[in-house]
N, C-alpha and C positions, 0 to 999 in steps of 0.2 A: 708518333715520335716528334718530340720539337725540333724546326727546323733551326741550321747551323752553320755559321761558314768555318771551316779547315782551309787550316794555311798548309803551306810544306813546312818541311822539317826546316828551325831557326838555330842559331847557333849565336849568341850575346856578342856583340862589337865591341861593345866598349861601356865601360862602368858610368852612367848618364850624371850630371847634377841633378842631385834632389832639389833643390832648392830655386832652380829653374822651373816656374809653374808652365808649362808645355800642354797640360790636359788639364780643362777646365773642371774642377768636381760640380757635381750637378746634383745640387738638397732634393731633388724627388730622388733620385737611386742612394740617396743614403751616405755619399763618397765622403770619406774624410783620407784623403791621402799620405800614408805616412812618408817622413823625410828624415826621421832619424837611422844611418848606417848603421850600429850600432844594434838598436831596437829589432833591425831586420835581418841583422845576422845572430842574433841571439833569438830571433823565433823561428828560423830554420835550422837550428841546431837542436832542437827540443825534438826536433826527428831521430827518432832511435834507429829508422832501416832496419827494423826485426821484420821479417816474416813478408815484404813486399819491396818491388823494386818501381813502383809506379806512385804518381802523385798528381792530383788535381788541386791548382792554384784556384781557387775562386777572389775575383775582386783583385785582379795583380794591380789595376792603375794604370801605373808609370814606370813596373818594375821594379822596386825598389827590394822588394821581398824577393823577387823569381830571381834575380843574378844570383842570392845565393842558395836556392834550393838550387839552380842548377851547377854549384861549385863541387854537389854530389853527384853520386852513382846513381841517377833515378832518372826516369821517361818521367817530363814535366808534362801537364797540361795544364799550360794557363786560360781560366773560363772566364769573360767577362761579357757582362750584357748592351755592357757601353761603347759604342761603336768608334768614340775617339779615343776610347784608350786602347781597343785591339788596335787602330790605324795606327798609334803611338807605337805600341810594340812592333809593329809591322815594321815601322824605319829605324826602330834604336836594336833590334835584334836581327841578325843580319847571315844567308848563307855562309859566308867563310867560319874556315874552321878558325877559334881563340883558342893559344894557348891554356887559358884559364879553366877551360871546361874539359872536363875529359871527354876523350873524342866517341867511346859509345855513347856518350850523355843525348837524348834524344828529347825537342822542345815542340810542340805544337799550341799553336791559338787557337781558342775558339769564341767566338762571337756568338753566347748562346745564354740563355735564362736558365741557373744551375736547376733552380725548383722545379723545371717541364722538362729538364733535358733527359733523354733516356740513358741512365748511367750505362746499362746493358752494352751498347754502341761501345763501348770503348773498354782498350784494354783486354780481348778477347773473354776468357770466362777469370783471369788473374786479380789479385789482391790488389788494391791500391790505397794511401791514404789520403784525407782530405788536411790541406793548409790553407790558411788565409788571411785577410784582415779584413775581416767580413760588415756588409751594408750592416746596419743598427737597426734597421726596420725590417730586415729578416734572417737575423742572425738565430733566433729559436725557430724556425722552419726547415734554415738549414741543418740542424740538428737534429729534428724529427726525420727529415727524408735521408741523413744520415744513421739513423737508426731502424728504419724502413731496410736500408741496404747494407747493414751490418754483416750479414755473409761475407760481404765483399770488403767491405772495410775494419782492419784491424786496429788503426791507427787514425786519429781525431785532434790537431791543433790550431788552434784559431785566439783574435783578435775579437774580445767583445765589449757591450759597455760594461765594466766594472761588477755594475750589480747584480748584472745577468749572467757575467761569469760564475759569481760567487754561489747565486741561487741553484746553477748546475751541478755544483763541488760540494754544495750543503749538507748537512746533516739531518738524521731527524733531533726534533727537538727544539729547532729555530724556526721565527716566525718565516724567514726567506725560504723552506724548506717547500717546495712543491709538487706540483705534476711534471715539471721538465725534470728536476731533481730525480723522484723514486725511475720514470722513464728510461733515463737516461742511464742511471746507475745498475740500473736490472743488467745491463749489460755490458755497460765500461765502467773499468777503473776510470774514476776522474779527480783530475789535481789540478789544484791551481798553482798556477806558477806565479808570478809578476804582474805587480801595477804597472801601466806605462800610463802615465801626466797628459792635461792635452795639449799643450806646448810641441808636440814632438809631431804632427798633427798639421796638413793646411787642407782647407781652414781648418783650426782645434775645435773640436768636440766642446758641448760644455760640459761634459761628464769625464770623469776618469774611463780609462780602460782596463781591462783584464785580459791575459792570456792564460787559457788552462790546455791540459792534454789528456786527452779521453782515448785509454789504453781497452781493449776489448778483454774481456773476462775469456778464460780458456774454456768455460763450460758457459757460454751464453743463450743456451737455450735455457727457458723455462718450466720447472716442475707442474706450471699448472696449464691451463687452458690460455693462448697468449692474447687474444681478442679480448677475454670477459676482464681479463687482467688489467689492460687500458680500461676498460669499461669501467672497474672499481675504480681503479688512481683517480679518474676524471670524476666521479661520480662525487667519490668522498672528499675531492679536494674544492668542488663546485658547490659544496655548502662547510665549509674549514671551520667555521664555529661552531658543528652542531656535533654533538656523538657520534660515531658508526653507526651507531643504532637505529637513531633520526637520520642520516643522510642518507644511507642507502636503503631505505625501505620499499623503493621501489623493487627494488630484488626479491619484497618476498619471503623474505628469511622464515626459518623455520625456529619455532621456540625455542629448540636443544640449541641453535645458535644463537638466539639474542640474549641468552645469560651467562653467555662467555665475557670473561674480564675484556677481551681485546674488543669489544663491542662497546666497552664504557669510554675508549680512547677516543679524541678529534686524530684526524689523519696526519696533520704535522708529527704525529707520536710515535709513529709505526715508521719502522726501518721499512727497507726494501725486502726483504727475508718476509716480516709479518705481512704484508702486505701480498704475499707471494701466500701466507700459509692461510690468508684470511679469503682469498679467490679461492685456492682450494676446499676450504669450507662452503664457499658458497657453490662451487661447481659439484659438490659430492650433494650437498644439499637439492641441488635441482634435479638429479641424476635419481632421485626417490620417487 
């Protein structure tokens, strides 16, 4: 289990200046800090509160996002790896109880690497969802080990670079369409919401951002074998200009499979569904 420091229970003082730089961003962890109110009350509102009362902040900062996830009904956990921004939270969030919070509203820090952290530890066996406005340099990692834990997570919205939003919410058929793409979609609904500019932003990105929200499918288990499943997405998607046919040969196919139509297709082609029906052909196939 990764180690972690736990604060006690905080409760917000007082609404900080964005615009007062207080916590230095540091380009290896990724930080682009937002400062627009606005931006941060309009990504905590994309929280539906269906189905869990709990919520992991990863990347709070400076707070800017956490005063209003906690203006809800939710046990906040704000996670960050950077040790001046937990010490920042630590002084601008404060025991006494604020009017502004409601009083079961319950806030903990933690000074911890979301990627090694053992989700397990927290929140007993209960739902929880993940918010952010997440590093750029692992913001699809964080998505994987959110899909890793999806039992546990119904609910998915984040802050990313633009393109890499977009390529999550994609369709088949587009070049952006990938292995986070079909991944990702096997088992949440996913929507993009909103550009955010990088003006909004210290220091601003040089890229646009995107916010999407990644709702869990009610039946997100898989019809086929879930291992060989990744096995194909990555397979077919690690040679994307060649047929089904040519990319995944290493599987072996069986004749009665390689003159199926779905075999003439490149992987961009195939929904998530085909791609589900096309594992199953290959897991029936080895099963001979």
């Amino acid at each position: 289990m990764a180690k972690y420091k736990k604060n006690k229970k905080y409760i917000p003082d007082a609404i900080h200046n964005s615009e007062k730089t207080i916590v230095r961003a540091k380009k290896h962890l990724g930080q682009h800090f937002l400062k627009d109110e606005n931006i941060a009350r309009k990504i905590a509102d994309t929280l539906t509160l269906a189905g869990y009362k709990n919520v992991i902040e990863i990347g709070p900062g400076m707070g800017v996002l956490t005063k209003y996830i906690l203006q809800k009904d939710l046990h906040v956990v704000a996670m960050d790896l950077d040790a001046e921004s937990i010490a920042y939270l630590n002084t601008s969030f404060r025991l006494e109880h604020n009017e502004t919070i409601r009083e079961h509203n319950s806030f903990e820090v933690l000074e911890a690497d979301f990627l090694k952290f053992d989700l397990s530890t927290l929140f007993a066996t209960d739902q929880f969802a993940i918010i952010g406005n997440f590093p750029y340099n692992i913001s699809t990692q964080i998505v994987f080990k959110a899909i890793e834990n999806r039992d546990r997570i119904p609910e998915f919205t984040g802050m990313f670079q633009k393109e890499v939003a977009q390529r999550i919410c994609e369709k088949e058929g587009s070049k952006a369409y990938g292995i986070l793409s079909v991944l990702t979609q096997a088992f949440y609904d996913a929507e993009y919401l909103f550009t955010v500019p990088p003006g909004v932003f210290n220091p601003p990105p040089k890229v646009d951002s995107g916010v999407l929200r990644l709702i869990r499918k009610k039946d997100y288990t898989l019809l086929c074998n879930e291992k060989l499943f990744f096995t194909v997405v990555k397979t077919a998607f690690g040679q994307r200009r060649k047929t089904l046919r040519n990319s995944l040969k290493t599987f072996q196919l069986s004749e009665e499979i390689k003159i199926l139509d779905i075999l003439t297709k490149r992987p961009e082609q195939l929904s998530v569904d085909e791609f589900i029906e096309l594992t199953l052909l290959i897991q029936k196939s080895k099963s001979h």
